[in-house]
C-alpha positions, 0 to 999 in steps of 0.5 A, a space after each residue: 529469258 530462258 524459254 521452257 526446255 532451257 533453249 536461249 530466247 534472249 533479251 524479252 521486255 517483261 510484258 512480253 515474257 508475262 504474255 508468252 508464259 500465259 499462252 504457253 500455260 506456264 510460269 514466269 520464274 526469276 532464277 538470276 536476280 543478280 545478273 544484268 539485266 535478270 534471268 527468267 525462266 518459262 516453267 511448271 513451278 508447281 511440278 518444280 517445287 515437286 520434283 525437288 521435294 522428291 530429290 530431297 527426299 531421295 537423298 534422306 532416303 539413302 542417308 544413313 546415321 551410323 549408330 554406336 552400339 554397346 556389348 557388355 560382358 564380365 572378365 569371367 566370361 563363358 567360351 559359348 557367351 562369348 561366342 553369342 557376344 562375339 555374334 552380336 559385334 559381327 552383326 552390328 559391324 556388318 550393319 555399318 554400326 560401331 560398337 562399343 565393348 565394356 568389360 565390368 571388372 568386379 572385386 579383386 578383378 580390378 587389380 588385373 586390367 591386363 586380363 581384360 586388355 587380352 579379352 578385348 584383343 582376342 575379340 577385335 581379332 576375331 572380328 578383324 574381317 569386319 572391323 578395326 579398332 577405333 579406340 584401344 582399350 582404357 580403364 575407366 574405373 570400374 570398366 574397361 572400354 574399346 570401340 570397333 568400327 566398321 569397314 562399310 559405311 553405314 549406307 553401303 551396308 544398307 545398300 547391299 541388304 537392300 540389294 540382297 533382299 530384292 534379289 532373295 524376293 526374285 529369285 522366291 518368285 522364279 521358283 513360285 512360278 516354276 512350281 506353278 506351271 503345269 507338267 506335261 502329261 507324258 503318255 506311255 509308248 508300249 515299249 517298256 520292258 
């Protein structure tokens, strides 16, 4: 038997462990079934079940699914929507998200896939910092497709936006407190000239 605060009691008759449970207020819980002779263990079990609910909840809390983000774009795309384009993929790969970019290839386009391959190289170069590369450019008819993943993980991104938000909050209520506190009167000594 396992006594409350994990100290070794020893080999106890059943009766006995059911008795000092009932005079300590507490449960008489099997945690080796398998052992000779079996383990038991005097504890909360109500305050247990809790505990590994809230640790259970905690690591949900902290697991992050990375989500596959989609950026479309055409093969005569505008520098300043390419630029906004460009944005959007930084935002996700700094979220920890992939991202998906497709280029529609219209009419006579289609006979030029090595315009789009450039579009989609100078877009993972420009957003190298934070990203790689996951899957190279490939025509899929009328669509070409490269997926950018990114450098964090998913739950570390999180982490550091969490991180930056409770700091931005600290330092919103320094700032509110300082404004908030009175400024000494300052009389004037006559000496002014």
């Amino acid at each position: 038997m396992v006594g409350p605060n994990g100290e070794q009691v020893g080999i106890v008759r059943v009766e006995d462990a059911l008795r000092l449970a009932q005079e300590a207020d507490l449960d008489l819980v099997e945690v080796a079934q398998g052992a000779n002779p079996p383990v038991a263990r005097l504890m909360d079990y109500g305050k247990f079940k809790y505990e590994a609910n809230m640790k259970a909840r905690e690591s949900r809390k902290n697991q992050a699914n990375t989500v596959q983000k989609e950026i479309r774009m055409g093969l005569k795309i505008d520098k300043h929507d390419y630029e906004t384009k460009r944005r959007n993929v930084e935002k996700f790969l700094s979220g920890g998200d992939k991202v998906k970019v497709m280029i529609r290839f219209r009419g006579r386009e289609q006979s030029r896939p090595e315009m789009g391959i450039k579009l989609l190289g100078r877009m993972a170069e420009d957003v190298a910092e934070l990203g790689f590369v996951e899957s190279h450019p490939r025509q899929d008819g009328r669509t070409m497709v490269m997926v950018l993943g990114p450098h964090k993980k998913k739950a570390q991104a999180m982490a550091e936006a969490r991180k930056r938000r409770t700091d931005a909050e600290k330092a919103e209520s320094n700032s509110s407190k300082q404004a908030e506190a009175p400024a000494e009167d300052v009389a004037p000594t006559g000496d002014e000239s």
